[in-house]
N, C-alpha and C positions, 0 to 999 in steps of 0.2 A: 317718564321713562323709568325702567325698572334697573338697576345697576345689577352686571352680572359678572362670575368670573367665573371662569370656565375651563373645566378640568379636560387636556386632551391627550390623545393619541395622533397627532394630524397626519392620516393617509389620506386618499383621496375620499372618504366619506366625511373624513370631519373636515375637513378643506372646504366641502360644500357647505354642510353643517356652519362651520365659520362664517362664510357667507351671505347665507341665509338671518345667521344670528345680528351681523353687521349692517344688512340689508332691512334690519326688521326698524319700526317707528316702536315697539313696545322694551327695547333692549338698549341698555348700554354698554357695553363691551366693556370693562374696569381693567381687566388682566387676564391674562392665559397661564395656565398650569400644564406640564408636557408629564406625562407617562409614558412607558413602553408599552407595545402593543402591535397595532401595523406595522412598527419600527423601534428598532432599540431608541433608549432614553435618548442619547449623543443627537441620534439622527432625528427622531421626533419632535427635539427641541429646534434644531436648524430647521424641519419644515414647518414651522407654527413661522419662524424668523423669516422661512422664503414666503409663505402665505400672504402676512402681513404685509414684507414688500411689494407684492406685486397688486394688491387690493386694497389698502389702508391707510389712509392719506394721514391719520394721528397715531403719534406713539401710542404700543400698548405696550404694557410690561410683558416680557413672558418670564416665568420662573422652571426652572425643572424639580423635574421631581424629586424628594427626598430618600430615603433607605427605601427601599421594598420597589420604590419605579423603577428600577432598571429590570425586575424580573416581574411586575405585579405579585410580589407577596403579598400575602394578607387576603389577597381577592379570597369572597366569602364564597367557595364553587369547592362542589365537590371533586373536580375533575383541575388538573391546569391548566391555563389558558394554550390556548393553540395558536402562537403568531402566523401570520398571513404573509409570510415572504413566500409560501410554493402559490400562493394567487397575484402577488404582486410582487415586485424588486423588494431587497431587501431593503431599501430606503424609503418603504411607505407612501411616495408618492410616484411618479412614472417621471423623472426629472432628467 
């Protein structure tokens, strides 16, 4: 199996995403990394935390992210990103 760690956003895309990854025989899940994105940093990181709980019978690390996750600075786009709170709750997943 391939060890992986895994940079998220956890709304409900990556929620599946997660799933799939944990579900997979070719992945080892090592840790999770939270960004803002579907959801502010604060809250992205509590849904990787509620994800885990309800699907993940072994600890996995989650870490948040460092300067620039709470807004994606740096993202290499010419444009800024567009959070998804007017398609979903502000808290990234539907909870």
């Amino acid at each position: 199996m391939t060890p992986a760690v895994i940079d998220t956003d956890p709304g409900i895309d990556d929620a599946l995403a997660l799933l799939f990854a944990w579900g997979s025989p070719e992945l080892t899940v090592e840790a999770l990394t939270t960004v803002a994105g579907n959801a502010p940093l604060a809250e992205a990181t509590l849904n990787a935390w509620r994800v885990l709980d309800l699907c993940r019978p072994t600890p996995t690390p989650v870490i948040a992210g460092g300067a620039g996750a709470e807004t994606n600075a740096g993202w290499p786009r010419a444009i800024p990103p567009v959070g998804a709170s007017a398609a979903r709750s502000n808290r990234g997943l539907h909870t």
